[in-house]
N, C-alpha and C positions, 0 to 999 in steps of 0.2 A: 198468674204465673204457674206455670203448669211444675210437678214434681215427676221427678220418674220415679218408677217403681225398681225397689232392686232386685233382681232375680238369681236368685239360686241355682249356680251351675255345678256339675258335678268334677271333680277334682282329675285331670289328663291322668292319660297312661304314659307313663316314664319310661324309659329305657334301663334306667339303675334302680336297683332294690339295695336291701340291706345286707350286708357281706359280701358284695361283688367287687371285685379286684378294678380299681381305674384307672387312669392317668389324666393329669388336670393335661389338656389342650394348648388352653391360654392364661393371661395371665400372670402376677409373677412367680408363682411356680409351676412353672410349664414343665412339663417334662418330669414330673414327679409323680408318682405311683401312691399309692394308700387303700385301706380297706373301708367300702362305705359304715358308716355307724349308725346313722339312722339319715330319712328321707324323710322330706316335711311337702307332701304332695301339694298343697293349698297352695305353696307361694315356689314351688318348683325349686325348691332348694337343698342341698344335703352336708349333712357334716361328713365326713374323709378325716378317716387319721392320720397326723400327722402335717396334713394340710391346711393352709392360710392361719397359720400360726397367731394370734392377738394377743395384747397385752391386757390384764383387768383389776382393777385395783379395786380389793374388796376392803371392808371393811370389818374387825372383829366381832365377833359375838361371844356367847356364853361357852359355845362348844367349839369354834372355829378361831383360828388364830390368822390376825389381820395381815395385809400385805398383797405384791403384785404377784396374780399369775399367769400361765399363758397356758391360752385354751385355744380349741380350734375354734372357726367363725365356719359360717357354712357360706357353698362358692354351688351358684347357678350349677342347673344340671347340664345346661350348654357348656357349659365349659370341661363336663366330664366325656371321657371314651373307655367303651372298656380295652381292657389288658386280653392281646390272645390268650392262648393259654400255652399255644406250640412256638410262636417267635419273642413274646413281651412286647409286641408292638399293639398301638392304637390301633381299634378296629371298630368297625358298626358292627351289631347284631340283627340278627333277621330270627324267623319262626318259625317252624315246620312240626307238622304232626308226624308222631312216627308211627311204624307197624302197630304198635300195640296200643296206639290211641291218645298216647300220651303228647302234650302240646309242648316242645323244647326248644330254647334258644338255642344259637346257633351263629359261631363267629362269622361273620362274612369271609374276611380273609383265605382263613385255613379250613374252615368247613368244622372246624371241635365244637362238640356240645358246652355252652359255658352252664358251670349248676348255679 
């Protein structure tokens, strides 16, 4: 019985970073905007505030006092778009070098630099 070998790939280039403005696509909160909080590149996922809301039932400790809370869960980066910056609508990003060499996104839509 033959085994495969696992191979080591290196982690996609995302569309979303950390502090970029989105709007979830799909989903059940479609239509809802948030700021990224962190991107977890390995499995293409990110947490969004305020986004996909969960409920978690911890348990007490020494320092921590027990009971339900509600935290975000992280939602496929498919399902995120960013935010123009000139209408608030859902748009792709694209990339362009500019005069001074510097590499900047760039809304599709409206043509704004998103930072």
């Amino acid at each position: 019985m033959a085994t495969k070998n696992k191979v080591k790939r290196f982690a996609p280039k995302l569309h979303v970073r950390r502090g970029d403005q989105v709007m979830v696509i799909s989903g059940d909160d479609k239509g809802k905007t948030g700021l990224v909080l962190q991107v977890f590149t390995d499995k293409n996922r990110a947490i969004v505030e305020g986004i996909n809301i969960v409920k978690k039932h911890v348990k007490a400790s020494q320092t921590e006092e027990g009971g339900i809370r509600e935290m975000e869960a992280t939602i496929h980066i498919s399902n995120l778009a960013h935010v123009d910056p000139k209408t608030g609508e859902a748009t792709r990003i694209g990339y362009r070098v500019e005069e001074n060499g510097e590499k900047v996104r760039f809304s599709k839509k409206s043509g704004n630099i998103i930072k």
